[in-house]
N, C-alpha and C positions, 0 to 999 in steps of 0.2 A: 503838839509836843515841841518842846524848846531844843533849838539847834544843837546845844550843850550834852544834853538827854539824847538825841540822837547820836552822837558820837560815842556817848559811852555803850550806847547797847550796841554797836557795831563792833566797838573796840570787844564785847564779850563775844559777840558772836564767831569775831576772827581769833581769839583764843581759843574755842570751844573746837573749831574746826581741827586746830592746829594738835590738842589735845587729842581728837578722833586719830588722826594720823599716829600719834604715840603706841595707841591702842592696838592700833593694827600692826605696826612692827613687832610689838611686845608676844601677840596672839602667834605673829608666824614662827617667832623664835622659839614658842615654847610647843608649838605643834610643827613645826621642821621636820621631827623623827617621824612622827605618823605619816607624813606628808611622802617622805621616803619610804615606810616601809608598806602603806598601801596603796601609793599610786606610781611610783616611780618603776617597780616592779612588773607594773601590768603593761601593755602593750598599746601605742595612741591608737584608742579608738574614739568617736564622738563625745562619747563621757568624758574624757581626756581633756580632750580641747576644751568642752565647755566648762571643765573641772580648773583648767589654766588661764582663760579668761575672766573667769570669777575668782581666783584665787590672784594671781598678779593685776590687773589691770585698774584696781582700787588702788595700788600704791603709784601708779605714775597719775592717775584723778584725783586721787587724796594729795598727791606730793605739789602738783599743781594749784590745788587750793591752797595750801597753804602759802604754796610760792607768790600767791594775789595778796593774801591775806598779809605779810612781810612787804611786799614793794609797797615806793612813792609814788613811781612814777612807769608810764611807759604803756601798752594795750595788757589787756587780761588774758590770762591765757584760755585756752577752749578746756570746758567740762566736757568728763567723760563719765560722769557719776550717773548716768541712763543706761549707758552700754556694762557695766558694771552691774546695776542693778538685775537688767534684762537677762546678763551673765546667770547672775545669782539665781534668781527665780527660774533658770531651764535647771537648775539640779535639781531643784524641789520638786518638778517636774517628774523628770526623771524620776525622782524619790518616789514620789507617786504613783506613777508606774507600774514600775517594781513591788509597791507593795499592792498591787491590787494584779498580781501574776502576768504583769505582762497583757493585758488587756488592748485588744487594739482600737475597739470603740470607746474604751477610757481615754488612750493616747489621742487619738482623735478627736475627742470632744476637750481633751486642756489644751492641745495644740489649739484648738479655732478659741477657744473660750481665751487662750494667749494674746493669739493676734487682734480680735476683738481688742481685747485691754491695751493692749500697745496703741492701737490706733485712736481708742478713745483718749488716752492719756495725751498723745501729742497732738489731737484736737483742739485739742483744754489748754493745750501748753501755750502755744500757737493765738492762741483767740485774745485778740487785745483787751487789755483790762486794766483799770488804772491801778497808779500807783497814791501813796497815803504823804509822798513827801515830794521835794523835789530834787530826785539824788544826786544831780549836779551841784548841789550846793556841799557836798558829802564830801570833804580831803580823801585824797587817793582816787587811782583808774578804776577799781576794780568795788562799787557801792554795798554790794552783799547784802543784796536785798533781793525781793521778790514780789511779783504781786498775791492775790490771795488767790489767782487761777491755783498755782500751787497746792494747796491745801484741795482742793478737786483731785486733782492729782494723785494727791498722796492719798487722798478716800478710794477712788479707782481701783490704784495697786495695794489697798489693804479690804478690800474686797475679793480678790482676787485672791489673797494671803489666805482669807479665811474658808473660802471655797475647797481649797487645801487642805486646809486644818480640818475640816469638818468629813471628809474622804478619808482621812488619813482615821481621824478620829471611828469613822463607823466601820472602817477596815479591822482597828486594833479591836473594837468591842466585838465583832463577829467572831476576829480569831480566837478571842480569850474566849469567849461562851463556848467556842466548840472543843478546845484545846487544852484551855487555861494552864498554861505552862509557865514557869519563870522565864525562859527566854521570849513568849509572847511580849509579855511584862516590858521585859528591858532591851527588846527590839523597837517598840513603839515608844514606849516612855521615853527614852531621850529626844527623838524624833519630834515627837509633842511638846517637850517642854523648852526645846530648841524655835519653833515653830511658833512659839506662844508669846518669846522675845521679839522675835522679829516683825508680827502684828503689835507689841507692843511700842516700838521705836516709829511705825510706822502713822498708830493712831496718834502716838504724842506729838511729832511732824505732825498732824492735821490740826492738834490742838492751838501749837505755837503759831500756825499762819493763819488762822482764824480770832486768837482771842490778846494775842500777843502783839504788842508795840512793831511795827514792822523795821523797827531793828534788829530784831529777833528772828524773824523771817528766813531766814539760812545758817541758823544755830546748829541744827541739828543733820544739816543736808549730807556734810562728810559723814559724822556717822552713823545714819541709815546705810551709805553707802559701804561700810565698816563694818556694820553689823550682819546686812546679807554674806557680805562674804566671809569672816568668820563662820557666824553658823552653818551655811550651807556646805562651807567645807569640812567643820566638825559633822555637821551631818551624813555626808559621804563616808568620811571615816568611820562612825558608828555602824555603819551600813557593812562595808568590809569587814571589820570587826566583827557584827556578829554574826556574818556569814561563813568567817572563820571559825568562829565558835560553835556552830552547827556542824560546819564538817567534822568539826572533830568529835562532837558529841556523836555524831553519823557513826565512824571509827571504831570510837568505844561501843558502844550498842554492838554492832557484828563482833567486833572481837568477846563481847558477853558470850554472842550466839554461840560463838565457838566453841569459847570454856566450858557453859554450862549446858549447852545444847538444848538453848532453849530459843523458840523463833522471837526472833524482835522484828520483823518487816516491818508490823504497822505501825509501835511506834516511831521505826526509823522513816516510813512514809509521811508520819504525822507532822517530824518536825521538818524534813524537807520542805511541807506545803509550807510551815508557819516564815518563810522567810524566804524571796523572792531574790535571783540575781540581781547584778548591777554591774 
């Protein structure tokens, strides 16, 4: 690849990144209000924190990338787009959790199945591996590139995505077959198709570090890190949402009872099972 041709896909990759960053200011302003009205409300517990960590800490790694991706001259500053990720994926966690009642040999086996993945990813990370050019010949400190360990990487942590997805997935068909309720439906379903994005940024990152010019190699790095948090934090809020939405359905059921004297226990037990705290 000619020296020329390498500068222009660099020069895309550092607009792409800087464009990620737009993204995610735009997402927080328009979810602010939820942000307030179901988490600010509740009281710090560890969902908290790790709700604050994945929700703030992409925009000082994001704000950093871009600040490499603008300078001439000077050192790069340090990524935090891992810590961020790691952020992200404890909600989905959590998410998970929750939806399988609170399980403790569930939590237990994504907690190890967690650490596992973390450790194999910075195995991989870690592991020398050449590069495709030589980035010292590359204007600017900061080359925005990667090797193809990367793309390992990125297979790792969308492994791990799909492990997820597939839990989450045989949870929502269990509860619909037994239940089959509209709020089954649309407790899962955003969930899933939230979950379905973020596997999806996550293969397309595998795509780009394997098949793509490795000026291209860190195209997409901000927003993966953009789109876990995003999602995971819409995801949370769905979570509140329709947990709210079941108490209140809870509510109306007894006050039926009342009016019409007629017993609603089991369906009000039914729908308690179908939606798990958080």
């Amino acid at each position: 690849m000619s020296y020329v041709s390498e500068v222009g896909d660099l020069q895309i990759t550092k607009y792409t990144n800087i464009g990620s960053l737009a993204i995610l200011i735009f997402d927080f302003c328009i979810t602010f209000q939820d942000e307030v009205h179901w988490i600010w409300s509740r009281p710090w517990n560890f969902i908290r924190m790790i709700f604050t960590i994945s929700r703030y800490l992409p925009f000082v790694g994001s704000g950093l990338t871009a600040y490499a991706a603008l300078r001439v001259s000077g050192p790069c500053p340090p990524s935090l787009a891992e810590n961020s990720i790691v952020a992200a994926e404890g909600l989905l966690v959590i998410r998970t959790w929750a939806f399988w009642g609170k399980s403790k040999r569930l939590l237990i086996g994504l907690l190890t199945y967690s650490v596992v993945t973390v450790i194999a990813a910075v195995a991989v990370n870690v592991t020398p591996d050449h590069q495709f050019t030589d980035v010292s010949m590359i204007p600017g400190p900061c080359g925005f590139e990667t090797s193809q360990n990367a793309a390992i990487v990125y297979a790792i942590l969308g492994l791990f995505e799909c492990v997820i997805l597939i839990l989450t997935a045989y949870k929502w068909f269990h509860d619909y077959q037994k239940f089959r309720s509209s709020i089954v439906t649309t407790f899962y379903g955003g969930s899933m198709l939230y979950m379905l994005c973020i596997i999806a940024i996550t293969v397309t990152n595998v795509i780009v570090d394997t098949a793509f010019p490795i000026g291209f190699t860190n195209m997409f790095d901000t927003l993966q890190v953009v789109i876990h948090s995003v999602l995971a934090s819409r995801i949370l809020f769905h979570l509140r949402k329709s947990d709210s939405h079941v108490h209140e359905t809870d509510a109306s059921l007894f006050a039926s009872a009342i009016r019409y004297e007629q017993p609603s226990q089991m369906e009000t037990n039914e729908i308690r099972n179908e939606v798990g705290e958080v």
